[in-house]
N, C-alpha and C positions, 0 to 999 in steps of 0.2 A: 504494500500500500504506500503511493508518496506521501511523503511528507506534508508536503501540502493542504493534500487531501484529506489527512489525520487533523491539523489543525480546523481546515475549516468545517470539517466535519462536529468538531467537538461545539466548536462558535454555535453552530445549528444547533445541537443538541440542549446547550443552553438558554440558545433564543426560544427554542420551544417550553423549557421549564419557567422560563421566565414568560412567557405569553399567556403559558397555565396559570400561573399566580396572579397576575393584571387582571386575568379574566374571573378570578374568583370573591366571592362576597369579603370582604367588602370594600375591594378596591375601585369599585364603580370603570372598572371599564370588560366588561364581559362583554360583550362582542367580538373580544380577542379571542375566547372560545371556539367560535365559527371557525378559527383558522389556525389555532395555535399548534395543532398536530402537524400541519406541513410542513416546516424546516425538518421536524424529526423523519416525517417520511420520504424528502426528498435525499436526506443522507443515504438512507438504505434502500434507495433506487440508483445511487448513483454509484454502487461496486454491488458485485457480485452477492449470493448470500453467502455468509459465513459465521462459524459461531462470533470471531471476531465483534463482530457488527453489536451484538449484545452489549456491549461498553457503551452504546450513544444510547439505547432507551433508559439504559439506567442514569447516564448521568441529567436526558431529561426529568425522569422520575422524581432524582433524589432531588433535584432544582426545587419542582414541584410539591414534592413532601415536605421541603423544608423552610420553601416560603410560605406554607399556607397553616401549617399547624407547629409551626415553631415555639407558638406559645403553650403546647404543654409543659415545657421548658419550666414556664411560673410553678406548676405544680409537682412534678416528677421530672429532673434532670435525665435518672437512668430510666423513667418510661417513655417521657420524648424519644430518645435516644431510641430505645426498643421500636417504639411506635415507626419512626420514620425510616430505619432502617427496614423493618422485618416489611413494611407494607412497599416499601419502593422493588425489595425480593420480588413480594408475590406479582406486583404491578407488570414484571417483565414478562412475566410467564404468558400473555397476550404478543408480544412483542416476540416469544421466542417462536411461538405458533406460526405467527406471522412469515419469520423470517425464513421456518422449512418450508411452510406451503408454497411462497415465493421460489424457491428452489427447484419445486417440483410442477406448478401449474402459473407462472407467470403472475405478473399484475393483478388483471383484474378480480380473478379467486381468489387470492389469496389474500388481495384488503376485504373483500366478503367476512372470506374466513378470520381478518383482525376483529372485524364489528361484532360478529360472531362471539370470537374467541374474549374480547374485551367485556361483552356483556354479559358471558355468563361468568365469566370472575368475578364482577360485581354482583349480580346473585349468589355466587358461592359467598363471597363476604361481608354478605346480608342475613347469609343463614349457619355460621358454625361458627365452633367453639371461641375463637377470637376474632369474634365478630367486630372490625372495623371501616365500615361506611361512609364516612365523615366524605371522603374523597368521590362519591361517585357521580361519575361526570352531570347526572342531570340536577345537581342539588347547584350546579354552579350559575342554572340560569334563575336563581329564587328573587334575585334581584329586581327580573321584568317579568313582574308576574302577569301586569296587562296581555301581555304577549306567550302564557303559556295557561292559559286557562281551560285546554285540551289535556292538561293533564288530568281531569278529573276525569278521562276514558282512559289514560294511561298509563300513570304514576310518573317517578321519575326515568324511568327506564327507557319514555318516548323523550325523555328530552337528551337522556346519551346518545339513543340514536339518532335521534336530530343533528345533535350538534358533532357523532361520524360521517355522517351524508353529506354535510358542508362541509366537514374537511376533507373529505375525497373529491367531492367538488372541485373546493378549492386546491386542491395537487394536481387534480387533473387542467383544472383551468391553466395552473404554473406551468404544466410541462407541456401543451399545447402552445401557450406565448415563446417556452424556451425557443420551439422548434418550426417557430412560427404557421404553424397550421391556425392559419384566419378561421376557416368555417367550424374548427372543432374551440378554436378560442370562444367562437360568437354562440354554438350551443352548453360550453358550459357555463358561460357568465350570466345565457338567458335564465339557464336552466337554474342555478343560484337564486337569482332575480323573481322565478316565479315559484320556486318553495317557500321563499318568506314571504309572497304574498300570500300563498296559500297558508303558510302558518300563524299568520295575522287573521285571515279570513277564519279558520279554525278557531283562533278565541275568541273572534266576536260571537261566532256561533254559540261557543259556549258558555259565555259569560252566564253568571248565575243571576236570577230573577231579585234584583234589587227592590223591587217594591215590595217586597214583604213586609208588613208592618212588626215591628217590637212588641214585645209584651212589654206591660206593664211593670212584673216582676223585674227587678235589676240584678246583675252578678257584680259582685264585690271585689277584687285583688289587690293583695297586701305585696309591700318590697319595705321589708324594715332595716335593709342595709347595715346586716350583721358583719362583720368582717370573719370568715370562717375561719384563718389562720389565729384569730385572739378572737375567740368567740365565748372563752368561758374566763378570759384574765380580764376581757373588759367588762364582761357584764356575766351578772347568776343566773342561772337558770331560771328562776324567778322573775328578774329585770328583764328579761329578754322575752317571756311569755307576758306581762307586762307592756311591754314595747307593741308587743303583736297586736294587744287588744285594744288598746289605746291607738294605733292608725286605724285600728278596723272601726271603731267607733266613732271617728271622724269625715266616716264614706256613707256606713250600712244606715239605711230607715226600714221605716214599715212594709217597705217592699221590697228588700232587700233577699234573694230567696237563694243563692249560694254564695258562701266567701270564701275565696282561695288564698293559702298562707303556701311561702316554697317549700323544697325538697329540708327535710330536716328541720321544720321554723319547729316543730313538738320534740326536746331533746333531750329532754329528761327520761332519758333509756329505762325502760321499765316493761313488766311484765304484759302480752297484750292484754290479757286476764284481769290483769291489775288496775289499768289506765284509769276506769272510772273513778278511783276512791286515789286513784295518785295527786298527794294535796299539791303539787305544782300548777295542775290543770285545772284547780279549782274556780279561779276565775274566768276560762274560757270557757266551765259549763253554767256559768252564772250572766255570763255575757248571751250563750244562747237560752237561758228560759227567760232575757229581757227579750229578746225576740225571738217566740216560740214559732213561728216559719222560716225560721233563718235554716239551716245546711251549712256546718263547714266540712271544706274538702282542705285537707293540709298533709305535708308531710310529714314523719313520723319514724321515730327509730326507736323498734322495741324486739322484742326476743319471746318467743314459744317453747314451752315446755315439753317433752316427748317422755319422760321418764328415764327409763334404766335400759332402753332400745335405741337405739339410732334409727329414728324414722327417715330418715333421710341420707343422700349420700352430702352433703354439705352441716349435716348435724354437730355439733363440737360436744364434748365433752366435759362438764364441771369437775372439780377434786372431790367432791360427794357423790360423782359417777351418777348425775344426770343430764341425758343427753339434750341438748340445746338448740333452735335456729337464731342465727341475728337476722332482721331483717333493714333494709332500707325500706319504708313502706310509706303507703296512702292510707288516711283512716278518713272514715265518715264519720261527723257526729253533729246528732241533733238533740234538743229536749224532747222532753217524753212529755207527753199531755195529759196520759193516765193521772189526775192527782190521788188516784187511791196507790200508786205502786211509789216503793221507798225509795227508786232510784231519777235521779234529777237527769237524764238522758238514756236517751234511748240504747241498746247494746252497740257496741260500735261495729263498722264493719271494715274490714283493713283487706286491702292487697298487696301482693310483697312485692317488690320490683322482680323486671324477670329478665328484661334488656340490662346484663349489669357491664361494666368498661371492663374489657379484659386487662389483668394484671392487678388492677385497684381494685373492683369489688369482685373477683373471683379469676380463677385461672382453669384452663383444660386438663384433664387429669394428666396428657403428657407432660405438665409443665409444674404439675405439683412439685416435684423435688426442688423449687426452686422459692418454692413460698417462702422464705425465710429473708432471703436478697429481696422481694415486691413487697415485706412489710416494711423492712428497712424505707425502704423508699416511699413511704405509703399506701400499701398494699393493705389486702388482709391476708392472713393464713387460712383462713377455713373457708374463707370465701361467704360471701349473703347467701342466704336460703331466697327462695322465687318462690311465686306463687305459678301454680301449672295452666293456667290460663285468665285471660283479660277477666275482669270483674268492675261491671260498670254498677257507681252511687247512683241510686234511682232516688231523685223526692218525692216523698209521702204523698206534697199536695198540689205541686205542679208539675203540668208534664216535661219535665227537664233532668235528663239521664246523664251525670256527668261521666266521663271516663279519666280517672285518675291518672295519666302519664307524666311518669318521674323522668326529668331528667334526658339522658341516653337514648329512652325511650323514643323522644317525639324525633328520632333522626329514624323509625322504620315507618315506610308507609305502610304498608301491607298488614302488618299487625298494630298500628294505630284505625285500619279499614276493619280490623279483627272487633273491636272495641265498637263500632258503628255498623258492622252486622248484628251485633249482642244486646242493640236498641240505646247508645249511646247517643247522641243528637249536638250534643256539648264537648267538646276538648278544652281541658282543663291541664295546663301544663306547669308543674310545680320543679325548679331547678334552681339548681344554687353553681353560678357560673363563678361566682368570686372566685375562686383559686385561681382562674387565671389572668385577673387582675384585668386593667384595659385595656386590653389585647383585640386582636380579629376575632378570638374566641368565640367571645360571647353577642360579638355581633351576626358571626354565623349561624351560629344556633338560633338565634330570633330568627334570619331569614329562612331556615328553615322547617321553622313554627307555620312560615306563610303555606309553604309546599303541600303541609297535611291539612290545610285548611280549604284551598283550592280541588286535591285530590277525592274528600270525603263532601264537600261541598257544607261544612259545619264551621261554626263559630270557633273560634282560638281564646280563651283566660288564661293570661301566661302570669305564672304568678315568681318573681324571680329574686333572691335573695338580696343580694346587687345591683339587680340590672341584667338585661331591660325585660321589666313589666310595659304586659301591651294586651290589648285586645284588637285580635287579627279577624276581619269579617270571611265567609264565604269565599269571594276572593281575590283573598291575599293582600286583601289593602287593611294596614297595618289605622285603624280608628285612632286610638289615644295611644299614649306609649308615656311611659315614665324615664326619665333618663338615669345615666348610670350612675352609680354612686349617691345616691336621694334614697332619703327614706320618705315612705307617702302610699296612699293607697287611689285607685281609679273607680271610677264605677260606670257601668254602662246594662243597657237596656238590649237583649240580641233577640233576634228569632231561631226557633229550635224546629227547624224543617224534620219532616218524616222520610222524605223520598230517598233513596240510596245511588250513588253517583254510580257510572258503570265501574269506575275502578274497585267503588268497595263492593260491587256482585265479581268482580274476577279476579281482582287482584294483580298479581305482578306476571300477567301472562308473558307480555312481549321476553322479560327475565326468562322466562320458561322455555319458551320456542328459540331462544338463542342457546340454553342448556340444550334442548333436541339435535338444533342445527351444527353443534361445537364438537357435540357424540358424533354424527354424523362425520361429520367431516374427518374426524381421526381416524376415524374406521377406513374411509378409504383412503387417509392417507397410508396408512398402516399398511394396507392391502398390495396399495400399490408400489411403495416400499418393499415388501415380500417379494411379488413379482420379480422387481430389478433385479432383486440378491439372487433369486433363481436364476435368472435370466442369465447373471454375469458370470453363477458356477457353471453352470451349464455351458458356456462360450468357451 
């Protein structure tokens, strides 16, 4: 290989990591999406295939990994480090597909089989044991939501392949000007030119029905801007329950009919068993029999009792040899109206988190032996207990179904669509972003509060420890918003539609049919690799 050609090769490789990051939330310029895979593709059009050639998608990769989620960094040095490294690995593995198929069927099948091969990797990293998502391509166009409002027959899976089909586009458009064919320059630039009109036309179609009118009932969310790294040096667990109910007091009225606190605002770790008679919580069940319609939805960290059994495989074990879960959880609670029963709230209902961050709240059993280096660093060892499937908070007395999502959670469409099959109507989003300080972090995660909002065609209450609380409408247009680092609460009036968007009747198909087409394809590469080798013994 010249010299040369290593250098400018590498230049490319960068300009594409660096086009990925411009393009991503919340750099405001994503439209560098539509095109930021072509330097990388036109490097390895321009020599031969070879393992070789694997050095330039990773050095895009790791460009990409490291402009965009740098800031785990605030929270975990060695899981940034794990994070960015192990996922730029898997990232290649699209690229490595690429590069055989290229070898053996030329250009145009084998960028098939990249779009292919790229989207069921992000399906596979949607669904196993170290599930990380953060990075897949269609969360990066959450910014223009106006223009992606087809995601509610989609998810985000139509806007990866969107945004593969303008970059092939655009490669092909490059290497027609290289080589100056006029008539195939002027079909692919039309051809550019009338997919976003059609993909404009597509969300006007689908905008969601704005004239629906609001209930009357209002939802409530709390950001009391705890600081999670001095969360028990600056204030007791008492002042800080306190803190909660004193913003919520300055929102909720008589029609106030759900209020959301974030991920962990309830921290006084206690039995779930226990919670009602635990005198920390005393004033938040005094807050709701001043408003016996009220609903709070809040987060929660408490632990389950199993006995002398390990009901579970993430169960821990006390020195009194009984078995335990921790959970990170959502709880429901309301007052009870019975004035004949002794207890001032109703039985509470809790869900455990079940999306937990690999490394931090839990690890794959290949990677257990290492639990001891992921506590160090903020980890657990035993990892959170889950709950085994969604559990949506239904209110007693109006029809409004909240679905509890912690956190992590609101980054899976598909099982936040799980949640709004289950008769969920409400997305209630409770997360505590502070650890990664003012970072792109926490601004990404908002904009992809917008995506599940769009997709299940339901209201968003982001309720966020930090920052940023918001209520996200139908779609994707972000109502009120609180900014970061504020403590204060919002309140707003939403409609709780019944009807189900096609995504949440099918889910992450298009993910599916590129899992089919990815099988497929190997098989005959496989095949036809066989062949050769016969072929050449045989000769």
């Amino acid at each position: 290989m010249k010299k040369g050609y290593a250098f400018s090769a590498i230049g490319a490789s960068v300009l594409c990591g660096i086009l990925l990051t411009l393009g991503w939330p919340d750099w405001s310029f994503t439209i560098a999406l539509l095109f930021a895979w072509v330097p990388l593709l036109w490097v390895i059009e321009q020599h031969p295939p070879a393992f070789t050639l694997m050095r330039y998608p990773a050095i895009a990769l790791l460009v990409w990994n490291i402009g965009t989620t740098w800031w785990l960094w605030n929270s975990t040095g060695f899981g940034a480090v794990a994070a960015i490294i192990i996922n730029t690995c898997l990232m290649c593995l699209p690229w490595w597909g690429y590069i055989s198929l290229k070898k053996q069927w030329g250009r145009w099948p084998s960028l098939l089989g990249l779009v292919a091969f790229w989207l069921c990797f992000e399906w596979v990293h949607l669904n196993w044991s170290i599930s990380w998502p953060w990075l897949t391509l269609g969360n990066g166009l959450s910014p223009m939501a106006a223009m992606i409002q087809w995601y509610s027959y989609t998810g985000v899976a139509g806007g990866s392949l969107l945004i593969w089909i303008m970059n092939i586009l655009a490669f092909q458009l490059l290497l027609s000007t290289q080589k100056k064919q006029t008539r195939h320059t002027v079909v692919y630039s039309v051809s550019i030119f009338l997919l976003w009109l059609f993909v404009g036309w597509m969300s006007y179609l689908a905008q969601w029905d704005n004239g629906k009118k609001n209930t009357k009932e209002n939802i409530v969310v709390v950001q009391p801007n705890i600081d999670p790294y001095q969360k028990f040096e600056s204030l007791t667990t008492a002042q800080q329950i306190e803190k909660l109910v004193s913003i919520s007091k300055s929102k909720i009225d008589s029609n106030t009919s759900i209020l959301v606190w974030p991920e962990t605002a309830m921290s006084a770790a206690d039995w779930q068993d226990n919670i009602p008679v635990n005198p920390y919580y005393q004033p938040v069940f005094q807050l709701l029999q001043q408003y016996p319609n009220l609903q709070l939805v809040s987060g929660i960290e408490t632990f389950k009792r199993y006995g002398t059994t390990a009901a579970t495989t993430t169960a821990r074990k006390t020195e009194e040899g009984i078995y335990y879960d921790a959970f990170n959880a959502a709880v429901q609670l309301q007052a009870r109206k019975d004035s004949q029963s002794m207890d001032v709230i109703q039985p509470p209902v809790f869900y455990n988190k079940s999306k937990l961050v690999p490394g931090v709240e839990t690890l794959p059993s290949f990677l257990r032996f290492m639990a001891p280096v992921f506590e160090q660093f903020g980890g657990s060892t035993g990892g959170y207990g889950v709950s085994d499937t969604p559990v949506v908070f239904r209110h007693p007395m109006f029809l409004q179904n909240a679905a509890p999502i912690i956190c992590y959670e609101s980054v899976y469409g598909e099982y936040v669509a799980d949640y709004v099959k289950r008769g969920a109507n409400l997305l209630t989003i409770m997360t505590n972003d502070g650890w990664w300080g003012n970072t792109d972090g926490h601004k990404q995660h908002l904009q992809y509060a917008k995506l599940r909002a769009i997709e299940t065609r339901r209201w968003v209450a982001r309720s966020a420890n930090t920052g940023i609380s918001a209520f996200i409408d139908p779609t994707g247009k972000i109502v009120q918003q609180l900014e970061w680092n504020q403590a204060g609460a919002l309140q707003q009036s939403v409609y709780t539609p019944g009807e189900l968007s096609f995504y949440v009747q099918h889910g992450d198909y298009i993910f599916k049919i590129a899992v089919t087409a990815s099988v497929f394809l190997l098989l005959i590469s496989l095949r036809k690799r066989s062949k050769n080798v016969r072929k050449n013994q045989s000769a």
